[in-house]
C-alpha positions in Angstrom: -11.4 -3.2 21.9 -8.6 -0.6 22.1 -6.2 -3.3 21.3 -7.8 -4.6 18.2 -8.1 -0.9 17.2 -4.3 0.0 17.9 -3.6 -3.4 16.0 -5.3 -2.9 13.5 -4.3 0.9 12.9 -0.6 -0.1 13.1 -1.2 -2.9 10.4 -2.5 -0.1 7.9 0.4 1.9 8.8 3.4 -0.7 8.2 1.1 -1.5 4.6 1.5 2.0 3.9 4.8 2.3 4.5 5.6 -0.9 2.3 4.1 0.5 -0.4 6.1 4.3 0.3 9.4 1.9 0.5 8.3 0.4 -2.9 7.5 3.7 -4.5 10.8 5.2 -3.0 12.6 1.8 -4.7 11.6 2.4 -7.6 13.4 5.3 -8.5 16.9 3.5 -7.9 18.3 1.1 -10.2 17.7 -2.4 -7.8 18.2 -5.8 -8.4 14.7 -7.0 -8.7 16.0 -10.5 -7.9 17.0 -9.7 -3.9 15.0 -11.7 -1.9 13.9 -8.4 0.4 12.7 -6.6 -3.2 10.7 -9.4 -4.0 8.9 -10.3 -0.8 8.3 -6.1 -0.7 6.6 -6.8 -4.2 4.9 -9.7 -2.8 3.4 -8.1 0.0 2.2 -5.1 -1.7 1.2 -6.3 -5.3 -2.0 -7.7 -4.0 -3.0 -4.3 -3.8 -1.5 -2.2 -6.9 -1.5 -4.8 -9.6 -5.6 -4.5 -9.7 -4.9 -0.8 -9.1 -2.7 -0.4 -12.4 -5.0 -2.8 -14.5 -7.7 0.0 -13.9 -5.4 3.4 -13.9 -3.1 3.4 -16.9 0.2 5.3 -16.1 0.1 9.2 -16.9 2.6 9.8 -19.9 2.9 6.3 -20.3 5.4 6.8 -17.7 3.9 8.0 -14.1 2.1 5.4 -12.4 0.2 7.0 -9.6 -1.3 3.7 -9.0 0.5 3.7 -5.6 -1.3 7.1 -4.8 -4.1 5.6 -5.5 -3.7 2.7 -3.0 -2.3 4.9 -0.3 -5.7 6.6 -0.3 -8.0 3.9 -0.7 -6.2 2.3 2.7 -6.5 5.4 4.5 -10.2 5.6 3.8 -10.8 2.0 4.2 -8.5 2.5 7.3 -11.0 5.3 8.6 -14.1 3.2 8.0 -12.7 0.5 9.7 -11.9 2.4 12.6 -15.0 4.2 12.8 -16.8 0.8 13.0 -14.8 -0.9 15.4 -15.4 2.2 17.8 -19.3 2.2 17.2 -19.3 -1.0 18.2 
């Protein structure tokens, strides 16, 4: 069971650090074209494009819907967890 758990904890954490990557991205001029930029936005707009349909940006500028979905991993992350070992 520790496997699953360590498995699973390390797939939350590589997630979460796709999304960092894309937030840190964003704030550099990139070609949104290269095929590493675009299979980052592929992997992680399953989760922020339902994200920013709900939360409009701040401003009209300051999307915090990555915020948002760093959180909502780490709590689904938690739950998870906490299952997994009551089990």
């Amino acid at each position: 069971m520790s496997a699953i758990i360590t498995i699973i904890s390390v797939a939350f954490q590589i997630y979460e650090f796709l999304i960092l990557i894309r937030v840190l991205l964003s704030w550099v001029n990139i070609n949104p074209y290269h095929p590493v930029i675009r299979i980052l936005y592929q992997i992680t707009d399953p989760v922020l494009e339902p994200l920013r349909r709900i939360i409009p940006p701040i401003g009209g500028m300051i999307d915090i819907s990555p915020i948002v979905a760093l959180i909502t991993l780490e709590i689904a992350h938690r739950i998870l967890i906490s299952v997994l070992v009551g089990l």
